[in-house]
N, C-alpha and C positions, 0 to 999 in steps of 0.2 A: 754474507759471503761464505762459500762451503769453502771450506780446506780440502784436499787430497787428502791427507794421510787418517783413515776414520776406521773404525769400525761400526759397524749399523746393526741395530738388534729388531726385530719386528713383533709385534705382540696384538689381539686381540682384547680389546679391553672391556669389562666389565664387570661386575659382581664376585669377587673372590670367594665370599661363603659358599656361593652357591654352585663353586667350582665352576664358571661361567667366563672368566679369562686366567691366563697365567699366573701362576703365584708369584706374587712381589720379589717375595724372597729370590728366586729363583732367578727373576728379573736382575735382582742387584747382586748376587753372583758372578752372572755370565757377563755383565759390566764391566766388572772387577778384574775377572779374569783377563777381560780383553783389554784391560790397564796392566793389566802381571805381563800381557804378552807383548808389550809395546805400541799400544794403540795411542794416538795422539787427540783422537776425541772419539765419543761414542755417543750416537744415537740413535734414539729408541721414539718410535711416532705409530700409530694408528690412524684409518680413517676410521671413526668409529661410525655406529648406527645412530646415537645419539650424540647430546651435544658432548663437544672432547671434551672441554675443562672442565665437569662433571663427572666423566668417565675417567679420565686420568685422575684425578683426585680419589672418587671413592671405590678405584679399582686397588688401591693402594702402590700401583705400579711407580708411580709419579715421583712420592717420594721417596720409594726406594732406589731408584734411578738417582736420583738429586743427591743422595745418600756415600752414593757408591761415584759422584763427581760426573755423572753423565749427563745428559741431557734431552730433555723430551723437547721434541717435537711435533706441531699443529700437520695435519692432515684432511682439513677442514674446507683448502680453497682449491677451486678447481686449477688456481694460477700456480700450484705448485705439482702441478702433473704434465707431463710431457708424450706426445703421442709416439707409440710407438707402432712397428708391423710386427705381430705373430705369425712367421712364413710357414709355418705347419700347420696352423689352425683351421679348423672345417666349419665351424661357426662362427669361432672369432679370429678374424686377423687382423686386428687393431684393438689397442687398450693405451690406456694413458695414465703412465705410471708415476708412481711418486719421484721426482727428480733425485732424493738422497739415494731411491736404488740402483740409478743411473750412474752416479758419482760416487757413489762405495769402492771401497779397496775390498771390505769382507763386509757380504750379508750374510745375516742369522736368522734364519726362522723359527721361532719360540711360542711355537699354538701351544694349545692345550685342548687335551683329548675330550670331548663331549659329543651328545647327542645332538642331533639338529635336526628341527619340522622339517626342511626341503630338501638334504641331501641324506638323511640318517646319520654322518658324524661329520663332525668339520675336525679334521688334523692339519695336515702340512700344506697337503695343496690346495685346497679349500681357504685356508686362511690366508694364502696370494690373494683373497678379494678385496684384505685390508690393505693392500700395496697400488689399489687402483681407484681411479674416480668414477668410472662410467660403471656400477654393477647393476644398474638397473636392467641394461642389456644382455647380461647373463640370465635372469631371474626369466628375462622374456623367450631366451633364445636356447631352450634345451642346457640346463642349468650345468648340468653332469659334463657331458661335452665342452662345454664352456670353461670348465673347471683344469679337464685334462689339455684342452687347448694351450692355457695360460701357461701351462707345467711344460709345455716346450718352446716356449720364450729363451732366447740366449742366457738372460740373463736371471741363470737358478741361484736357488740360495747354497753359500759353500757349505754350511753347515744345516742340519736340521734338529733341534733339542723339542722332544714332544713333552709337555710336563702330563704324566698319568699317575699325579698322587689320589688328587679329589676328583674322581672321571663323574660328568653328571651324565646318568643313564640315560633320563628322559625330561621332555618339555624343556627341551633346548631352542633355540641358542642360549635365553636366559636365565632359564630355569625357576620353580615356586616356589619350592623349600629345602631345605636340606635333608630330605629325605628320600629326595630325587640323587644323591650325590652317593658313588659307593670309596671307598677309600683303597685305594691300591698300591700308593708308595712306590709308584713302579717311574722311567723315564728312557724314553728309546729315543736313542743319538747316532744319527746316520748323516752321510752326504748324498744317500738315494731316497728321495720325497716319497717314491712308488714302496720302496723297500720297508720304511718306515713305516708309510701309512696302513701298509697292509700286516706288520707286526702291530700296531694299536688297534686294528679292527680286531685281530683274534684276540687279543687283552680284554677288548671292549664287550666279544661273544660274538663277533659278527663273522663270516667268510669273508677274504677279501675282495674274489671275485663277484659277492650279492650287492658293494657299493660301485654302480658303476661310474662314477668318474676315474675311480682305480683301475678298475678294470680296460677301460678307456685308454686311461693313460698309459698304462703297462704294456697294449698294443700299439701306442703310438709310440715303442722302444723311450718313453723317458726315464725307468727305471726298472727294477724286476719286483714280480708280483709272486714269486718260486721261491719261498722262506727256506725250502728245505736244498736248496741250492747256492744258498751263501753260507759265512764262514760267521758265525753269530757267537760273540763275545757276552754271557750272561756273567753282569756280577749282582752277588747278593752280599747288603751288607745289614 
């Protein structure tokens, strides 16, 4: 049985050394905080590529989640996905989403910034793949487009927290060694996925406009791709 009153946290799971999902920590923070802020349960679930209870375990996500009084959630059946229409979508106009982002009060999107074989970086909007059951049909169908499609779905995330401490440069998603991994200490916190993702492509060395699902997306008005046209709060500490 879901409750109403929730907050929901989304995460990419895998491999922490290898800077390959979110840092735990990080994970059991924004938990926390969303208990400081009055949240009456918090949940936090992946579909992963492999099996979950493996990957939630040795992502260290898991228990830090457990930790901080929250709760993981399986992303594993197809029976916990719900179809939806993507009414803007040019490739996709159907996806079938995990039901807790249907019933959320507040979603949080909590990627972490890495290299990826298919798209060159998986941030914010890229990591809405973990939100879905059907991605095979991305993979098939103009992967980029796909991506930006999803990103004007009603239902965006209110917050976006990108972790760019451990960024792995290359031989992503999962990464070989950690020598693939550069260390940056950095994290960009937006409510615009577009704005976001295009401040961690230049963090990362990349132009915004050479990834194009960004680019994609930012002409389908779901966010802005113009860094030097917002009002950007740098803190260093």
């Amino acid at each position: 049985m879901l409750r109403k009153t929730r907050r929901l946290l989304l995460n990419r799971i895998l491999i922490p050394e290898l800077g390959a999902n979110t840092n735990p920590k990080l994970v059991g923070r924004v938990v926390q905080h969303c208990f400081d802020a009055g949240a009456k349960e918090v949940y936090v679930f992946d579909h992963t590529c492999d099996d979950w209870r493996r990957c939630y375990a040795n992502s260290g996500i898991e228990r830090a989640v457990k930790e901080a009084k929250g709760t993981m959630v399986p992303g594993n059946s197809e029976s916990f996905y719900k179809e939806v229409e993507v009414k803007k979508g040019k490739k996709l106009t159907k996806a079938k989403v995990h039901e807790l982002i249907l019933d959320c009060d507040v979603f949080i999107n909590v990627p972490i910034l890495k290299h990826h074989s298919s798209t060159r970086l998986t941030i914010n909007m890229k990591n809405l793949m973990g939100i879905v059951w059907d991605r095979g049909y991305w993979h098939r169908n103009n992967l980029h487009q796909c991506i930006a499609d999803f990103a004007t779905y009603d239902r965006k995330p209110d917050l976006n927290i990108v972790d760019a401490y451990y960024v792995m440069m290359r031989n992503g998603p999962r990464g070989v060694s950690k020598a693939d991994v550069s260390t940056m200490k950095s994290q960009i916190i937006s409510t615009d996925m577009v704005a976001a993702d295009a401040a961690a492509a230049k963090l990362f060395g990349a132009e915004p406009d050479t990834i194009p699902y960004i680019k994609y997306a930012a002409e389908m008005s779901v966010g802005r791709i113009d860094l030097n046209s917002l009002q950007i709060k740098r803190i260093i500490l």
